[in-house]
C-alpha positions as a Markdown table, in Angstrom:
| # | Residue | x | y | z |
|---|---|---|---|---|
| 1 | Unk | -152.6 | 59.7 | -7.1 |
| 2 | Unk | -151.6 | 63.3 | -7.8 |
| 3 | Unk | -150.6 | 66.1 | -5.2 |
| 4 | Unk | -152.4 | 68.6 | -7.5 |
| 5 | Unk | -155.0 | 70.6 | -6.2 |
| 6 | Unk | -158.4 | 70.0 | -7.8 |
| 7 | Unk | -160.2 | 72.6 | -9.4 |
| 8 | Unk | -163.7 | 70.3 | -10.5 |
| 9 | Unk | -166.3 | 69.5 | -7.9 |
| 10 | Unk | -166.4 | 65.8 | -6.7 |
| 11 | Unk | -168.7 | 63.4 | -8.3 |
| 12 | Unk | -169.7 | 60.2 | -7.1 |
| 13 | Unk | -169.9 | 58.5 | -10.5 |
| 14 | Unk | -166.7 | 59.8 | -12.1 |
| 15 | Unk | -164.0 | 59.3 | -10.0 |
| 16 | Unk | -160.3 | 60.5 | -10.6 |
| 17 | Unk | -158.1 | 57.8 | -11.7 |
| 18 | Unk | -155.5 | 56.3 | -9.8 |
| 19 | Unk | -153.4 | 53.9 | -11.5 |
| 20 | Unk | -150.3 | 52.0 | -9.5 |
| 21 | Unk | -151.4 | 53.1 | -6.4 |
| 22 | Unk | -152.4 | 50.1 | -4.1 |
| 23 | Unk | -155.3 | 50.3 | -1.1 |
| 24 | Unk | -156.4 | 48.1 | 1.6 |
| 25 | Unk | -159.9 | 48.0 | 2.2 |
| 26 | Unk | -160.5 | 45.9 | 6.0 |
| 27 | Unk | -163.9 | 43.8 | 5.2 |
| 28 | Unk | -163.9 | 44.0 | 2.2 |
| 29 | Unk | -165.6 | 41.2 | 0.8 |
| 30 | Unk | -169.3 | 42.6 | 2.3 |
| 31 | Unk | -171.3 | 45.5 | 3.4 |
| 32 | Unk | -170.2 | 49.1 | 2.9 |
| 33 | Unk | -166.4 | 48.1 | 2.9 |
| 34 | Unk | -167.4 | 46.0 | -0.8 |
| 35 | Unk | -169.0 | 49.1 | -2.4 |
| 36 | Unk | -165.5 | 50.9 | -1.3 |
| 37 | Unk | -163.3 | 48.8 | -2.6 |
| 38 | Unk | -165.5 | 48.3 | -6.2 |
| 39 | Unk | -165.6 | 51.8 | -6.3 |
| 40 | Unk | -162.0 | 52.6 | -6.0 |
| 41 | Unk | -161.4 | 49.6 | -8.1 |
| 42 | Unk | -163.0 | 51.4 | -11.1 |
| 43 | Unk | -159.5 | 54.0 | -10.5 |
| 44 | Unk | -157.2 | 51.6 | -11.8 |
| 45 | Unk | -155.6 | 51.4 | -8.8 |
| 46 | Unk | -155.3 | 48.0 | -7.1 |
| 47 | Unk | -157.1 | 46.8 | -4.3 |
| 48 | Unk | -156.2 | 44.4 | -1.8 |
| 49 | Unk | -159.6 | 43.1 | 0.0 |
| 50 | Unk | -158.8 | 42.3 | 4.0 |
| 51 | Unk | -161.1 | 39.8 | 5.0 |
| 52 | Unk | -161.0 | 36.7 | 8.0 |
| 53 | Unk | -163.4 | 34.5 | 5.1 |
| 54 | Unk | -161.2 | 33.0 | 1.8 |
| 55 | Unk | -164.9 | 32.0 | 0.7 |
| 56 | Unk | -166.2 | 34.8 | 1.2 |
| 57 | Unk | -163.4 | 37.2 | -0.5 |
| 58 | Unk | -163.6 | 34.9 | -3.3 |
| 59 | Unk | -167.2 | 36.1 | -4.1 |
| 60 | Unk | -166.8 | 39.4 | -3.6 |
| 61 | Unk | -163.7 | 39.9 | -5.8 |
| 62 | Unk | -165.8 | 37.7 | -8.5 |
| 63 | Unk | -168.5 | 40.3 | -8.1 |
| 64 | Unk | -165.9 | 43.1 | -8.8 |
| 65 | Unk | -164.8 | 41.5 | -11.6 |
| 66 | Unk | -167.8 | 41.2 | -13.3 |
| 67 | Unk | -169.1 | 44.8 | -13.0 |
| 68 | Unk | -165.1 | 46.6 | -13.6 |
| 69 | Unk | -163.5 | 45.1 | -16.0 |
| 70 | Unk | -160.2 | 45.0 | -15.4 |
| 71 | Unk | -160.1 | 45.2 | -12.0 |
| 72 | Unk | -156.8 | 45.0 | -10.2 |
| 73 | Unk | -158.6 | 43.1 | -6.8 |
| 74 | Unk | -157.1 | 40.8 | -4.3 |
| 75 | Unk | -157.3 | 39.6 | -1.1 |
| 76 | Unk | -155.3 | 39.3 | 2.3 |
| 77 | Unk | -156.3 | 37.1 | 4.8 |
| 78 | Unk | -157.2 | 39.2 | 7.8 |
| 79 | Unk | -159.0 | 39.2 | 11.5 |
| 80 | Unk | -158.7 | 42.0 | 13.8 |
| 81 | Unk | -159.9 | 40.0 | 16.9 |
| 82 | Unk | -156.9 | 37.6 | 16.7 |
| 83 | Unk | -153.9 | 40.6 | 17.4 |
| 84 | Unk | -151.6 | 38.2 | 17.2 |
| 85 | Unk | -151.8 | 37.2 | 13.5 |
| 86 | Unk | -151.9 | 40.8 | 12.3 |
| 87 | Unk | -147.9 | 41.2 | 12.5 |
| 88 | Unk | -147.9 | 38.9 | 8.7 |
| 89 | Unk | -150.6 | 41.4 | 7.1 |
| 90 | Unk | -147.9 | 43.7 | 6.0 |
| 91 | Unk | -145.8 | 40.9 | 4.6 |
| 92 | Unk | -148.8 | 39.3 | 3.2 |
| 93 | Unk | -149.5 | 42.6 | 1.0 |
| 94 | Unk | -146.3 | 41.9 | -0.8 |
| 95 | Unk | -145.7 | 45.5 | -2.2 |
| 96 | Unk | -143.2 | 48.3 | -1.5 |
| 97 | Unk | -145.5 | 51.0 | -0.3 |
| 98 | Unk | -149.0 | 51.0 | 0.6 |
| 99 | Unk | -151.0 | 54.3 | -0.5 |
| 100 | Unk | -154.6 | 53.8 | 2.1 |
| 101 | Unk | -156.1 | 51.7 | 4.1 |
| 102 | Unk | -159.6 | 51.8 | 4.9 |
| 103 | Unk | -160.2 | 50.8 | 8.3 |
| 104 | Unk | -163.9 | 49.6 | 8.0 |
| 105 | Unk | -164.1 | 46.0 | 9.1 |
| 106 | Unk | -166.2 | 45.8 | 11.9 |
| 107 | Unk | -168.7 | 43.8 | 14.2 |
| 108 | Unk | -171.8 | 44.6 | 15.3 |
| 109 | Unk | -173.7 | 42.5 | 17.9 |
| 110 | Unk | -177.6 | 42.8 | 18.6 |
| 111 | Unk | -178.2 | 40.8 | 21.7 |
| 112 | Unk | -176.1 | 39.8 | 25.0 |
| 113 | Unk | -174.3 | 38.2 | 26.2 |
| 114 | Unk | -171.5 | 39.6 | 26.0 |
| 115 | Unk | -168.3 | 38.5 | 23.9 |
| 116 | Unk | -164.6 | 38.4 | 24.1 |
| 117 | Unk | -161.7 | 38.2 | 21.4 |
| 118 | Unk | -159.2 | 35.7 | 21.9 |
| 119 | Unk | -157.6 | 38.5 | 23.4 |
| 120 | Unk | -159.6 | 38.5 | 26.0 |
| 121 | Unk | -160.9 | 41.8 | 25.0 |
| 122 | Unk | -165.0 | 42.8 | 24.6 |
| 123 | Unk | -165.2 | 41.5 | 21.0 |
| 124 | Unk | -166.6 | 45.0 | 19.3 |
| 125 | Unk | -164.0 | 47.3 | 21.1 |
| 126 | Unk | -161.6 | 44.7 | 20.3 |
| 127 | Unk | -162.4 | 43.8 | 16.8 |
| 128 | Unk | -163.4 | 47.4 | 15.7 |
| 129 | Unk | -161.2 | 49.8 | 17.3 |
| 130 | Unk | -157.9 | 47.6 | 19.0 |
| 131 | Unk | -157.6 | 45.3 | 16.1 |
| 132 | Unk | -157.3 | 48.7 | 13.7 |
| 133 | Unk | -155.1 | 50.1 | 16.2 |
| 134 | Unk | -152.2 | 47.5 | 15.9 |
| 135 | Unk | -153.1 | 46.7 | 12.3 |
| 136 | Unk | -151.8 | 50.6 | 11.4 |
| 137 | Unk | -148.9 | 49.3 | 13.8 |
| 138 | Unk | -147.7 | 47.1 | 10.9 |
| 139 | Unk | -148.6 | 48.9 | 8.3 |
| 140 | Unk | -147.0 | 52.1 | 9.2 |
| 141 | Unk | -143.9 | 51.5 | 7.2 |
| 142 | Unk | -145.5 | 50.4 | 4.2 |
| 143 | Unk | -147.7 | 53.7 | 4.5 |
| 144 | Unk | -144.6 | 56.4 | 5.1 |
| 145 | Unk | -143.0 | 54.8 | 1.9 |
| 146 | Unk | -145.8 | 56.1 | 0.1 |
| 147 | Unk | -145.2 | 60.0 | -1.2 |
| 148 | Unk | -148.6 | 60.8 | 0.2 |
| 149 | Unk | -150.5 | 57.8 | 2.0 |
| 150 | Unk | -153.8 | 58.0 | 3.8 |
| 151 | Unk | -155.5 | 56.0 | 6.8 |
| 152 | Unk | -159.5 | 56.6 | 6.0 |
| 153 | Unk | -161.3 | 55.4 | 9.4 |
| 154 | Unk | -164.5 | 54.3 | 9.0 |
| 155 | Unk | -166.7 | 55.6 | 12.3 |
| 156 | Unk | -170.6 | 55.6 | 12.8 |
| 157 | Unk | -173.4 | 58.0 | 13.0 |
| 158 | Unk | -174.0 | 56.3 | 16.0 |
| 159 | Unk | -171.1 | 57.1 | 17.5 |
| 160 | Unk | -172.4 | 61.0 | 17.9 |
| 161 | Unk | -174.8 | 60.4 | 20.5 |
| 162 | Unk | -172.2 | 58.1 | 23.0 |
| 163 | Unk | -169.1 | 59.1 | 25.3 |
| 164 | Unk | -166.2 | 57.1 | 26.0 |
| 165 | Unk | -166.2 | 55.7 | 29.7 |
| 166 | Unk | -162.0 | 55.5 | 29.9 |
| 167 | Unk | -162.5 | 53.5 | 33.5 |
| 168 | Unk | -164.7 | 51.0 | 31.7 |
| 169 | Unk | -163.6 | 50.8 | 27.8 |
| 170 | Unk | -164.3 | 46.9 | 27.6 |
| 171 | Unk | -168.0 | 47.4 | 28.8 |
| 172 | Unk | -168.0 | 45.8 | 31.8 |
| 173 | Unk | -170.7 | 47.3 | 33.6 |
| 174 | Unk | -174.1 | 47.1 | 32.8 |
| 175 | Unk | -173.2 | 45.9 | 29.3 |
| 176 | Unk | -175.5 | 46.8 | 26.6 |
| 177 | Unk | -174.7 | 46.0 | 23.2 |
| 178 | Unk | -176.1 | 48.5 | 21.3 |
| 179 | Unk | -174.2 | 51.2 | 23.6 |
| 180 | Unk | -170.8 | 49.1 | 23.3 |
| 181 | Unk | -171.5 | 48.7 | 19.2 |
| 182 | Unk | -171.3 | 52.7 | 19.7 |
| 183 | Unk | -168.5 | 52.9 | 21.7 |
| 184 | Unk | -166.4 | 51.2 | 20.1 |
| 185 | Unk | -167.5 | 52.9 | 16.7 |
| 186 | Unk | -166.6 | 56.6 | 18.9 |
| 187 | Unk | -163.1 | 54.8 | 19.5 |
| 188 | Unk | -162.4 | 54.0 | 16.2 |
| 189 | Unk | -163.0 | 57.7 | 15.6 |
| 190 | Unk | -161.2 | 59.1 | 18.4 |
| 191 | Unk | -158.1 | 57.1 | 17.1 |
| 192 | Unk | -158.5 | 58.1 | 13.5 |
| 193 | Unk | -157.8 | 61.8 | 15.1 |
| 194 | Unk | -155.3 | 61.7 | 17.7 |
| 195 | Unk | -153.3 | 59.8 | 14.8 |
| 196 | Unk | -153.4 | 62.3 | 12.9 |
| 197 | Unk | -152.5 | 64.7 | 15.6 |
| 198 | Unk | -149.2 | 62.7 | 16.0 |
| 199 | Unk | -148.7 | 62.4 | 12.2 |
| 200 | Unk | -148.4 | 66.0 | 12.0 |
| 201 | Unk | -146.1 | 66.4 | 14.9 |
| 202 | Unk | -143.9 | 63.8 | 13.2 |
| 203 | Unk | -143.7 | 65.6 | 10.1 |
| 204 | Unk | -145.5 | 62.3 | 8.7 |
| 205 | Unk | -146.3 | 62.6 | 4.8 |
| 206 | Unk | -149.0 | 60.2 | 5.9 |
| 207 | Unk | -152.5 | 61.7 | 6.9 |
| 208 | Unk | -155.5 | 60.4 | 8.8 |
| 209 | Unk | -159.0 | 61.1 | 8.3 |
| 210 | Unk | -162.2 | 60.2 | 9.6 |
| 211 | Unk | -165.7 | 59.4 | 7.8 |
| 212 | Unk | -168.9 | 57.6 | 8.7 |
| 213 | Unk | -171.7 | 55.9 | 6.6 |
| 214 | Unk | -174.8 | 57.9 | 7.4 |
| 215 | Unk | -177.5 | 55.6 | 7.4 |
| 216 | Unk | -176.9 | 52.7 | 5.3 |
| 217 | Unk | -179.5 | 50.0 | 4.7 |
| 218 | Unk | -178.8 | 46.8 | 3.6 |
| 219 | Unk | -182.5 | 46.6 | 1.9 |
| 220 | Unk | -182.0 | 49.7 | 0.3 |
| 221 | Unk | -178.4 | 48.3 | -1.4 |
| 222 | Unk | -178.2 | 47.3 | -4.9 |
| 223 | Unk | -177.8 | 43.3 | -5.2 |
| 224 | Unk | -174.0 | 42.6 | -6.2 |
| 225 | Unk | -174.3 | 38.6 | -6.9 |
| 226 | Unk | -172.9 | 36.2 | -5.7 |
| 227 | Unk | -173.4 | 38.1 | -2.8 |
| 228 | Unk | -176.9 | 38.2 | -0.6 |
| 229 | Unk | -179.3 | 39.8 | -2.5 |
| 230 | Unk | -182.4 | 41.4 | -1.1 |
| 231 | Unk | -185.6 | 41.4 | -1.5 |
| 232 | Unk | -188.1 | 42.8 | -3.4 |
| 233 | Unk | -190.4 | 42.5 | 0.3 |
| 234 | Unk | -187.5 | 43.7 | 2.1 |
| 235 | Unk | -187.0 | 46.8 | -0.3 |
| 236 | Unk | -191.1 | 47.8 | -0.5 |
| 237 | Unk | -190.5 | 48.0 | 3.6 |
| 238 | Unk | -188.1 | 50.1 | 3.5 |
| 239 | Unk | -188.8 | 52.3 | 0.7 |
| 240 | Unk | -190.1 | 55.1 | 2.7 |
| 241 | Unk | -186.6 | 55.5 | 4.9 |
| 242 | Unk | -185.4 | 56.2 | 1.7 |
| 243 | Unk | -186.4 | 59.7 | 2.2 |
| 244 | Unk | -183.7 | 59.7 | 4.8 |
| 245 | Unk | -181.4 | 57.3 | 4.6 |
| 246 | Unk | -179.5 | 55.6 | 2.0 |
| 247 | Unk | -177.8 | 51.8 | 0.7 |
| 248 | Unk | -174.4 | 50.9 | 1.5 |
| 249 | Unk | -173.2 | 51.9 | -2.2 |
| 250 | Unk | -173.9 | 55.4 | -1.1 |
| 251 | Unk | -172.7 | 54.6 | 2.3 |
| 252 | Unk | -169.1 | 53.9 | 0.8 |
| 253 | Unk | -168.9 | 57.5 | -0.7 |
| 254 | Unk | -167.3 | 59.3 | 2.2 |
| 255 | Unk | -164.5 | 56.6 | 2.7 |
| 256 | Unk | -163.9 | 56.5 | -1.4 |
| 257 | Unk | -163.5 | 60.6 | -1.2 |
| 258 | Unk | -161.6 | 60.3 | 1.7 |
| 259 | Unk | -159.3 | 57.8 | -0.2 |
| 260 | Unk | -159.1 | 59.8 | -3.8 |
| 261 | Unk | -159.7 | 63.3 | -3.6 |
| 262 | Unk | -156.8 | 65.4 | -3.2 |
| 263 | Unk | -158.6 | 68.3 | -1.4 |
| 264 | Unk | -159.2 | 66.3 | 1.6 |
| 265 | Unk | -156.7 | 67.0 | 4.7 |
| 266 | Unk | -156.0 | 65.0 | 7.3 |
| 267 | Unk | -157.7 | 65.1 | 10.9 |
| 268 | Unk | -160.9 | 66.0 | 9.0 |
| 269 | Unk | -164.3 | 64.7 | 9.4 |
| 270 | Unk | -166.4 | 63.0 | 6.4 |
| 271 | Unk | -169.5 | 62.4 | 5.8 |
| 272 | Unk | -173.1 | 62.5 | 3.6 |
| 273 | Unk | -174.3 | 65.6 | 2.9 |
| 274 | Unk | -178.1 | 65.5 | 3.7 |
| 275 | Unk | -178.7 | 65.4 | 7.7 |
| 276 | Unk | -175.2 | 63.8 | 8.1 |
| 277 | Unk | -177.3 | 60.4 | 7.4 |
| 278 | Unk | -177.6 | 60.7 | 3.0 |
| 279 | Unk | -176.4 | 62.2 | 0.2 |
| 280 | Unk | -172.7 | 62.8 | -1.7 |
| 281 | Unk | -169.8 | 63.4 | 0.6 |
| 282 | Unk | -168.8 | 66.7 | 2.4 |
| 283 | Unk | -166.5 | 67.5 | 5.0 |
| 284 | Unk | -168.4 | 68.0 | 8.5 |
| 285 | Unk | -167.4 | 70.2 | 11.3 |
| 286 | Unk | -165.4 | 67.9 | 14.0 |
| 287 | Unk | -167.7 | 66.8 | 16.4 |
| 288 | Unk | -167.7 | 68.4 | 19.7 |
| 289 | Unk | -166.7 | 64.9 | 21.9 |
| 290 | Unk | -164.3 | 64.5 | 19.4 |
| 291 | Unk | -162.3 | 67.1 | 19.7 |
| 292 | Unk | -161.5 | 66.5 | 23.3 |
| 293 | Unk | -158.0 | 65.6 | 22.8 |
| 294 | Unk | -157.3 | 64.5 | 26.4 |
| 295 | Unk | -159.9 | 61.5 | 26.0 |
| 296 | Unk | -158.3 | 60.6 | 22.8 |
| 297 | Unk | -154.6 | 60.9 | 24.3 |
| 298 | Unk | -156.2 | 58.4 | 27.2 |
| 299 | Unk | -157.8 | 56.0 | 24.9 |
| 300 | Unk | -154.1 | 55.8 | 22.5 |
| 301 | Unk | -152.3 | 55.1 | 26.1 |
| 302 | Unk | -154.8 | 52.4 | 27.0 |
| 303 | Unk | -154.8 | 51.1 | 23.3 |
| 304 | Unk | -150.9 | 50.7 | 23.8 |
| 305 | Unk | -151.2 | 48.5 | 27.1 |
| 306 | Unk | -154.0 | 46.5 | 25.8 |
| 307 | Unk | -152.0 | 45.9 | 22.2 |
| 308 | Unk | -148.9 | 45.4 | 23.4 |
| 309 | Unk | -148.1 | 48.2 | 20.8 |
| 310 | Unk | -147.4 | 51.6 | 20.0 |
| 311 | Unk | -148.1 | 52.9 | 16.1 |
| 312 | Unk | -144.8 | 54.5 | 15.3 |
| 313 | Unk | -145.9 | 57.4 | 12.8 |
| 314 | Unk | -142.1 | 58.7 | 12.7 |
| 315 | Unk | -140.6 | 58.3 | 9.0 |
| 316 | Unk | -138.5 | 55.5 | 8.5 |
């Protein structure tokens, strides 16, 4: 990627090219984190697809494959609920620098009861938020070697409407899943900006920024086989949210942006352009709860103690 400024307005379907760089895309082999790592595999860049399922990547690089030709697309074996096994992802990667990762692997859970990582942690605050947390741990050296790396954290619209509880981050009480799905989406989000708040104070040529989906249906998503397909049923019933809301193809555009386009700073917030929930990307102003930096500076220091770890963002 260049350091250029850009003078022509971002589009969606003609993205800039980005040949030798190399970007890791967590979950990549499904949902919105597949349509980000196709998309930036149209750059020339190559793209390394995290994933906890070898079946599973196997498809989706097959998928991207067949509709880039060309690609440059891989896969690492990765699973943020185990925090022990994420100290060989950086080795795994086998390259000299790494130029963005996209934090966007995630877990979701509808119903209790609820779950725990190996860890012992509540298995969406661990999975989607702790798990990230160390993983940039590892990755941190592989990032500074890069002349202008990014970390692209993938939050949720849901996020907006919750607050962090920092006496009760592992939703012990009164556990709702729905609630702790959000939570640990506003987490995610709250790390993506106090990282980038210590980045800077480092003097860090790597930047962080922060982006969410919108809405993103799976029945409004274009089929990419092998993967699930949808149906045509599932599509009619949906077709009316349409009006508001958008597939996961479209859902990837903030995180591809945040990846590629030059004009993007870090400690920024992306996301759709229509209602926050459709549309091309645009930078939105930093939600209010966000920018609380004391919660974030309690939420890093209780990310450290439940890790074990502290992301060094000092060069070299």
């Amino acid at each position: 990627m260049t350091s250029t400024p850009s003078t022509s307005p971002w589009d969606v379907q003609r993205l800039p090219r980005a040949d030798g760089s190399v970007f890791l895309v967590t979950g990549g082999n499904a949902g919105i984190g597949y349509f980000v790592a196709e998309q930036l595999s149209a750059t020339g860049a190559t793209v390394v697809l995290g994933s906890r399922n070898p079946t599973k990547a196997e498809a989706a690089m097959a998928s991207i494959r067949a509709r880039v030709p060309g690609a440059r697309v891989r896969a690492v074996r990765l699973d943020l609920a185990d925090l022990s096994s994420l100290a060989t992802v950086a080795g795994a990667l086998d390259v000299e620098r790494l130029d963005a990762v996209v934090h966007n692997a995630g877990v979701a859970l509808d119903d209790p009861p609820r779950r725990e990582t190996a860890d012992g942690h509540e298995l969406m605050f661990g999975t989607n938020h702790l798990g990230h947390f160390a993983l940039t741990r590892w990755l941190m050296p592989l990032l500074s070697a890069a002349p202008a790396a990014r970390v692209v954290t993938m939050g949720s619209f849901a996020a907006k409407s919750e607050r962090l509880d920092p006496d009760d981050l592992q939703s012990r009480k009164g556990y709702r899943p729905k609630r702790a799905y959000g939570r640990s989406k506003l987490a995610q989000m709250y790390f993506g900006v106090e990282l980038d708040r210590r980045l800077r104070a480092a003097d860090s040529t790597v930047a962080s920024v922060v982006v969410h989906p919108g809405g993103a249906l799976d029945a409004l998503t274009p089929s990419r086989p092998p993967l699930p397909a949808r149906t045509i049923g599932a599509r009619l019933s949906t077709a009316p949210a349409a009006l508001l809301l958008q597939g996961k193809d479209a859902g990837a555009w903030p995180a591809v942006r945040a990846v590629l386009d030059v004009d993007v700073r870090g400690g920024q917030l992306w996301g759709p352009r229509v209602f926050g929930l459709r549309g091309e990307p645009r930078r939105e102003p930093m939600w209010n709860h966000l920018a609380d930096a004391s919660v974030a500076a309690r939420l890093w220091e209780a990310s450290c103690e439940l890790t074990g770890l502290d992301p060094d963002v000092v060069p070299g």
